[in-house]
C-alpha positions in Angstrom: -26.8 -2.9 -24.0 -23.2 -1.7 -23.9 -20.9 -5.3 -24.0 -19.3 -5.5 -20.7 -15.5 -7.3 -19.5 -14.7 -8.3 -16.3 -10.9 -9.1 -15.1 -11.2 -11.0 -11.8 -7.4 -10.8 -10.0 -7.0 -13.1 -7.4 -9.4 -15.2 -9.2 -7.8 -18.7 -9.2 -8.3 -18.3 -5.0 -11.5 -19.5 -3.2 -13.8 -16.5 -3.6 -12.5 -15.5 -7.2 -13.1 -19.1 -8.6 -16.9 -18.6 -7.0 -16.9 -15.0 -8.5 -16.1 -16.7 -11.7 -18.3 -18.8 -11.8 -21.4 -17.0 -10.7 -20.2 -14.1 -13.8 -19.9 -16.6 -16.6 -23.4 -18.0 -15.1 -25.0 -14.4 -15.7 -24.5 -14.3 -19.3 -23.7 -11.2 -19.3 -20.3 -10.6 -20.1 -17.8 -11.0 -23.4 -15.2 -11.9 -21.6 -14.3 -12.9 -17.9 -10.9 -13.1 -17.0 -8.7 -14.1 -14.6 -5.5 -12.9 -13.8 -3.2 -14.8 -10.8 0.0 -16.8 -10.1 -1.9 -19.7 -8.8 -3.7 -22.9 -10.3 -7.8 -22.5 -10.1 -9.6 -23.9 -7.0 -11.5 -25.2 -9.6 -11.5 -24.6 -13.3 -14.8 -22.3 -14.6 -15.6 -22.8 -18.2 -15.6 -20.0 -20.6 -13.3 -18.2 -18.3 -9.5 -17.4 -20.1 -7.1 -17.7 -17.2 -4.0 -15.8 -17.4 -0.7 -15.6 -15.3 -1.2 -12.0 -13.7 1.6 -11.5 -10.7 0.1 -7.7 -9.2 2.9 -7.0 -7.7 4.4 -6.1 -11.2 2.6 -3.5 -13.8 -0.3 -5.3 -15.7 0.4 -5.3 -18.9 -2.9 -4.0 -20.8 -3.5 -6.9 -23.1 -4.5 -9.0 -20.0 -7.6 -7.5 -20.6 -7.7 -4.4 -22.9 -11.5 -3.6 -22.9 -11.9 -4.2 -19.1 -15.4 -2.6 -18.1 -15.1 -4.0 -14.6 -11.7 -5.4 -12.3 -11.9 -7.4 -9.5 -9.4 -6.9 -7.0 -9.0 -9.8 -4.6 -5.2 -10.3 -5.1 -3.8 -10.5 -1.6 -1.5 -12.4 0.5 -4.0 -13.0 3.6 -3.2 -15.7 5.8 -2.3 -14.8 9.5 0.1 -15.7 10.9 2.0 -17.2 8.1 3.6 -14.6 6.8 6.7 -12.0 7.3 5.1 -8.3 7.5 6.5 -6.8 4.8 4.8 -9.3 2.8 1.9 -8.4 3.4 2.6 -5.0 2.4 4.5 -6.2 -0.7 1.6 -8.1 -2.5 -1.5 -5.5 -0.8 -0.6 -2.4 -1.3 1.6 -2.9 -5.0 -1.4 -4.9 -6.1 -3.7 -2.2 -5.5 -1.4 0.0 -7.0 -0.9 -1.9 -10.1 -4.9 -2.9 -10.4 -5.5 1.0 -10.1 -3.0 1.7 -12.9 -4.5 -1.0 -15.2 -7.6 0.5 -14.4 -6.5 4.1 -15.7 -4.8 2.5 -18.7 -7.4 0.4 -20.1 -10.2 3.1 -19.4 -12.4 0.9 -16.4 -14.4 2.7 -14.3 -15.6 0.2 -12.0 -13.5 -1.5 -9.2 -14.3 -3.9 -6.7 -12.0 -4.3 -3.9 -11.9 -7.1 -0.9 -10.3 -5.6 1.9 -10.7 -7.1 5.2 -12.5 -6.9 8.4 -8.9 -6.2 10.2 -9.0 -3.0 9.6 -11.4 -2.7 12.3 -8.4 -4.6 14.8 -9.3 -7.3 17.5 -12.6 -6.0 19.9 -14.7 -8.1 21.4 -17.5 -4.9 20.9 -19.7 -4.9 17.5 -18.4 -3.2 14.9 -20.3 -1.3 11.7 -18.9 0.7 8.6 -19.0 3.7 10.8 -16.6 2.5 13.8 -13.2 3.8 14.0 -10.0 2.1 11.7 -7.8 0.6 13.8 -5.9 -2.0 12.9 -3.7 -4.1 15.0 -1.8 -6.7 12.2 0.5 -5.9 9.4 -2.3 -7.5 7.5 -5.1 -5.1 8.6 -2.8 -1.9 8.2 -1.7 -3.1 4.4 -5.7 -3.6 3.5 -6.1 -0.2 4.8 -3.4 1.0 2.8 -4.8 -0.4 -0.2 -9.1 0.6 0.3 -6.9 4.3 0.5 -4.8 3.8 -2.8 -8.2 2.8 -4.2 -10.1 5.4 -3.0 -7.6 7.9 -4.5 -8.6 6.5 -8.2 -11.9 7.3 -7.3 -11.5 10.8 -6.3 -9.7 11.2 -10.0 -13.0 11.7 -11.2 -15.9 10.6 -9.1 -18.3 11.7 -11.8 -17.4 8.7 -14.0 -16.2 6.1 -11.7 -17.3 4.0 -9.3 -15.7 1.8 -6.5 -16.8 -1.1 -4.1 -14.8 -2.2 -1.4 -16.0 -5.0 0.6 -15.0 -6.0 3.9 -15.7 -9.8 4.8 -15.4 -11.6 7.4 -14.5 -15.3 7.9 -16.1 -16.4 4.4 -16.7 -20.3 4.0 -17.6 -22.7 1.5 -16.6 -24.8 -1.5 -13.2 -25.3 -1.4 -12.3 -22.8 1.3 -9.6 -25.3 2.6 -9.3 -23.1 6.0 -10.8 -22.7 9.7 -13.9 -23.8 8.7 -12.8 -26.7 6.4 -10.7 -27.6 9.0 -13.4 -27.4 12.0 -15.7 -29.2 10.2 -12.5 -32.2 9.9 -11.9 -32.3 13.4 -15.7 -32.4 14.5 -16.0 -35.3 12.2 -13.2 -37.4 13.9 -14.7 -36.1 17.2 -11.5 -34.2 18.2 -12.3 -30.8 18.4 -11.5 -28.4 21.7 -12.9 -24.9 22.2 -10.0 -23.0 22.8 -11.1 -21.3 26.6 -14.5 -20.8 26.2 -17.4 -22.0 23.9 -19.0 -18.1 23.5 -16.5 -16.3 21.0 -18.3 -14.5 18.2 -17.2 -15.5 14.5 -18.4 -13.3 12.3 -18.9 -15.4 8.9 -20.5 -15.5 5.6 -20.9 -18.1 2.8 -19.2 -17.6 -0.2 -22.5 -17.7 -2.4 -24.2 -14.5 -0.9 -20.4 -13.1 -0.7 -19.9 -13.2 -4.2 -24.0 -12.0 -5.0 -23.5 -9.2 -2.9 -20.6 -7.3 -5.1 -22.8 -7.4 -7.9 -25.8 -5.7 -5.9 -22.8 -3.1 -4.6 -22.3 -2.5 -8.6 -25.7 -2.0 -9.4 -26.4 0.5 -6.4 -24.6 3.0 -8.3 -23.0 4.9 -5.9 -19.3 6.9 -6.4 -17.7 5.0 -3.4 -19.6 2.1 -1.8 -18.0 0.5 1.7 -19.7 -2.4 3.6 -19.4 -5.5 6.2 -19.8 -8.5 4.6 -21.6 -11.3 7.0 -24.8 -13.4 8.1 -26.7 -10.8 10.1 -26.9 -12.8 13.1 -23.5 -12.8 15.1 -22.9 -16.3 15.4 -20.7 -18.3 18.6 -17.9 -20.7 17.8 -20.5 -23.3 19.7 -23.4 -22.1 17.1 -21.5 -22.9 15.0 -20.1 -26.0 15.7 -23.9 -26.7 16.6 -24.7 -26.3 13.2 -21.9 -28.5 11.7 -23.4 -31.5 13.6 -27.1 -30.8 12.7 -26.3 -30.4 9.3 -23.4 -33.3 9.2 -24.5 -35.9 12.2 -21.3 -34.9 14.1 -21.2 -35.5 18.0 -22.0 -32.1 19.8 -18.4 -30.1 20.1 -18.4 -29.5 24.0 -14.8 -30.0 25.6 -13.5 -26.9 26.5 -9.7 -26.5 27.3 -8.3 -23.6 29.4 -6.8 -21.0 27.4 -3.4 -21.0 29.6 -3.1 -24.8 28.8 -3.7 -24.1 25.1 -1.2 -21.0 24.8 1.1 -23.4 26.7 0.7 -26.1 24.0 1.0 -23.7 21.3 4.6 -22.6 22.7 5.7 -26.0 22.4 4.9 -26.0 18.7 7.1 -23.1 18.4 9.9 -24.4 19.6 9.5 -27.7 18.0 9.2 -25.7 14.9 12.5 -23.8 15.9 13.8 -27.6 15.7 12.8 -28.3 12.1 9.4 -30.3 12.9 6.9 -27.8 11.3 3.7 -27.2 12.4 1.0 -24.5 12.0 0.4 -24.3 15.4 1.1 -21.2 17.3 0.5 -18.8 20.3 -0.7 -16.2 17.6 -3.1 -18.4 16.1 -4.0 -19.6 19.1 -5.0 -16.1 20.2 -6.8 -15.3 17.2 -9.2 -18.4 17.5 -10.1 -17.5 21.3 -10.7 -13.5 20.1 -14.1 -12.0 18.9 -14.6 -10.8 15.3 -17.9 -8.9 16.2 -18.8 -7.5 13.0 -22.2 -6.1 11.6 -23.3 -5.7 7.6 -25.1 -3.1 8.9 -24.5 -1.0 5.4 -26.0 -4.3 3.4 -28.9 -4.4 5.4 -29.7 -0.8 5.1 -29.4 -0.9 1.2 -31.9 -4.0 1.3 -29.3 -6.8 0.3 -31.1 -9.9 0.4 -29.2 -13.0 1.8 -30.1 -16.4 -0.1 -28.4 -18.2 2.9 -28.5 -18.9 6.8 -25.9 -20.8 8.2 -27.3 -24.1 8.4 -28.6 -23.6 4.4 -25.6 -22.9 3.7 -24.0 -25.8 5.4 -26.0 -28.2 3.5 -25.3 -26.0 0.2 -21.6 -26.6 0.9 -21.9 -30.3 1.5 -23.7 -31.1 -1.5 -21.1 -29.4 -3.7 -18.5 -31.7 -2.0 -20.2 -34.6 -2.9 -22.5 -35.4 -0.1 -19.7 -36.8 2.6 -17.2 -34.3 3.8 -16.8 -30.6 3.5 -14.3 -30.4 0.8 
């Protein structure tokens, strides 16, 4: 068997210290590396960690005999960030991780874009529904799945690419709207924001991170897919499964969205003051919105999910210790 390289960048975030992981676990590799600005989520043995900033040229010695790169560089929050940043750090990383690629000879990419290229819709969407995105976030990801599929089309016969679109992915050390759910239903103080039936398309982190390496192996030129549980869950499923799985009291107040949108104004302007706060209408907005999304492409390749929600739930707790989701 040929020896194989992987170059993970982005992989001192959330989902590249769990891809990590899970590639040193497989035995399989030389060399894993990670490339990023940031301190680890959690430090992986056997992987060298390197400072990688994608919105420069990669030098080639970051990983010379790459055989597989890992693109999950991106600035992601929203809102948090000006719009040109999004495009700054999206679309030159892909860029630069495309370049690399074509220096160092790699012909396999895998590429986290987002579900935001599909925009807000409160209507399913599949791999087959029409691109549009409605955030500078969403149209720089698009940007980039098209600067990636471009090295593909260099020569299709040779390479292959992966792009994966998740959806809200949770788990160890996620640190966001599910860490901070699960915090707020554990000191009883969480509020549905206008009602308790919004879909929140999710996935955990685990299956996330199995699923690229079941994209890889279904050797095809350009692979695109959803990546979520198959069942469409509500923001009270899920909040009904933090308290099965935790002992929380059942989430039930629900405030009217004018109230909240209201509230969140107030936090502007006290943040216009110099008392900062990451409460906003535009956050707001986003938690009361569907993200309807189906894996319908997963399902029809046979991708088998090791998790459901509340397994997954537990998973996530135990890693943290038992308590609290960390």
């Amino acid at each position: 068997m040929a020896s194989k390289y992987a170059v993970v960048f982005g992989g001192a975030g959330f989902i590249g210290s769990h891809l990590l992981k899970a590639l040193v676990a497989s035995g399989e590799y030389e060399t894993v590396v990670s490339g990023d600005i940031q301190e680890p989520r959690f430090v992986v043995e056997g992987v060298d960690y390197k400072r990688v900033d994608v919105t420069k040229p990669i030098a080639v010695d970051v990983c010379p005999n790459a055989t597989e790169i890992y693109n999950l560089a991106a600035v992601h929050t929203t809102p948090g960030h000006r719009d040109w940043e999004y495009y700054w750090t999206n679309v030159l990383g892909a860029t630069h991780c495309a370049d690399f690629a074509r220096r160092v000879g790699c012909n396999r990419i895998v590429f986290t874009s987002s579900i935001s290229v599909y925009g807000a819709s409160e209507e399913p969407k599949d791999e087959n529904s029409a691109l549009m995105p409605d955030s500078a976030y969403g149209r720089s990801k698009l940007c980039a799945e098209e600067i990636h599929a471009q090295w593909v089309n260099e020569n299709p016969e040779q390479r292959r690419l992966v792009v994966v679109r998740p959806a809200v992915i949770y788990g160890y050390t996620e640190r966001g709207n599910f860490t901070r759910l699960a915090h707020l239903m554990a000191k009883g103080r969480f509020l549905f924001p206008g009602r308790k039936d919004t879909i929140k398309a999710c996935g955990y982190v685990e299956d996330l991170v199995r699923s690229f390496r079941f994209a890889l192996d279904c050797d095809q030129t350009h692979l695109t897919y959803n990546f979520a549980h198959v069942e469409r869950f509500t923001s009270e499923a899920i909040c009904d499964a933090f308290s099965s799985v935790a002992g929380y009291s059942k989430a039930d107040r629900v405030v009217p969205i004018s109230f909240m949108m209201l509230g969140g104004f107030g936090f502007e302007v006290l943040n216009l003051l110099g008392l900062r706060s990451s409460i906003n209408r535009a956050r707001i907005r986003k938690l009361y919105r569907s993200t309807n999304i189906l894996p319908a492409k997963l399902v029809e390749l046979g991708f088998q999910y090791n998790y459901d929600l509340p397994k997954s739930l537990r998973h996530w707790r135990e890693m943290s210790g038992g308590e609290v989701f960390k």
